[in-house]
C-alpha positions as CSV (number, residue, x, y, z in Angstrom):
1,X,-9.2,8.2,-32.4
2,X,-13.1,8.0,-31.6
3,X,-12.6,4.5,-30.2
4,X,-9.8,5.4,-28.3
5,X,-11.9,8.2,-26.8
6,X,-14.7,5.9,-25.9
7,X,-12.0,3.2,-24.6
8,X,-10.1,6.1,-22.2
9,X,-14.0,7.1,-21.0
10,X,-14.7,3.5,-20.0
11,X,-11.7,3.4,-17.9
12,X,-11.7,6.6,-17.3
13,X,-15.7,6.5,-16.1
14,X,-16.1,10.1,-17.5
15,X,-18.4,10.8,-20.7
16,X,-17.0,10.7,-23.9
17,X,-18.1,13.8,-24.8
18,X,-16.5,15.5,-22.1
19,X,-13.2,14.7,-23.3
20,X,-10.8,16.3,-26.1
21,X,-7.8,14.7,-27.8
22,X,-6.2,18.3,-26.3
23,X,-7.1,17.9,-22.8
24,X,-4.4,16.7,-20.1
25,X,-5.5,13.3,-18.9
26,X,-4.2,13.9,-15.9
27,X,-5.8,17.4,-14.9
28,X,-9.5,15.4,-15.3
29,X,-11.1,14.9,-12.5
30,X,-11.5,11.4,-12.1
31,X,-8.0,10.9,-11.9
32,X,-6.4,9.1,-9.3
33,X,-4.8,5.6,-8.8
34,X,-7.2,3.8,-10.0
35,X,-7.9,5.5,-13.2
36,X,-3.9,4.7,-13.7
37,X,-4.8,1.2,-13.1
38,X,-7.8,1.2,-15.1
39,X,-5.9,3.0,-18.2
40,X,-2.7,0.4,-18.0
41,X,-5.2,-2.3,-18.4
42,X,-7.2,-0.9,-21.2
43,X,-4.1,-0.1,-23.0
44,X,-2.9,-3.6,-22.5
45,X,-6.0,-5.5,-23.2
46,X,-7.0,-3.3,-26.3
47,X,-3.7,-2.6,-27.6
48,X,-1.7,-5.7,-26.7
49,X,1.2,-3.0,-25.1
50,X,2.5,-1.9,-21.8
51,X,4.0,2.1,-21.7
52,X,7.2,1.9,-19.7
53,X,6.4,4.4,-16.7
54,X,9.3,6.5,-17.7
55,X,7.7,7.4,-20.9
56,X,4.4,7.0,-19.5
57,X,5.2,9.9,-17.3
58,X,6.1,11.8,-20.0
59,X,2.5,12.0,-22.0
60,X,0.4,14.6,-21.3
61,X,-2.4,14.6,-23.7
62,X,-5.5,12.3,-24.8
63,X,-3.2,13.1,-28.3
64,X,0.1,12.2,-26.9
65,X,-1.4,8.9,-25.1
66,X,-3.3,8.0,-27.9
67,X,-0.1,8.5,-31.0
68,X,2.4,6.8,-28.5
69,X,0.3,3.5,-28.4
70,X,-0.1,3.9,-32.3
71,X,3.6,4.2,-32.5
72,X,4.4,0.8,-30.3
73,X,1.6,-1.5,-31.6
């Protein structure tokens, strides 16, 4: 989880220790298209996976994100 943390802060550009397996991804404050962008790419190049948008859509947490690629790898 503590690489994934540091991956999602990369792409993310927020500091790692500002963000909390709890926290909604979404609600952070560098959010915006291109952190979408940024995270889809990440995900991809990292985890060798694209998240359908449908059930991309449906995670909410740094925890939900992070067991949903664990799951599909």
């Amino acid at each position: 989880m503590e690489h994934f943390i540091q991956l999602l802060s990369d792409a993310l550009e927020k500091d790692s220790e500002k963000i909390d397996k709890k926290d909604e991804f979404r609600n952070y404050e560098e959010w915006d298209s291109l952190a979408v962008l940024s995270l889809i790419a990440m995900i991809k190049q990292n985890y060798n996976i694209t998240i359908p948008r449908k059930d991309f859509d449906e995670l909410n947490t740094v925890s939900e994100l992070y067991e949903y690629i664990q799951a599909h790898r």
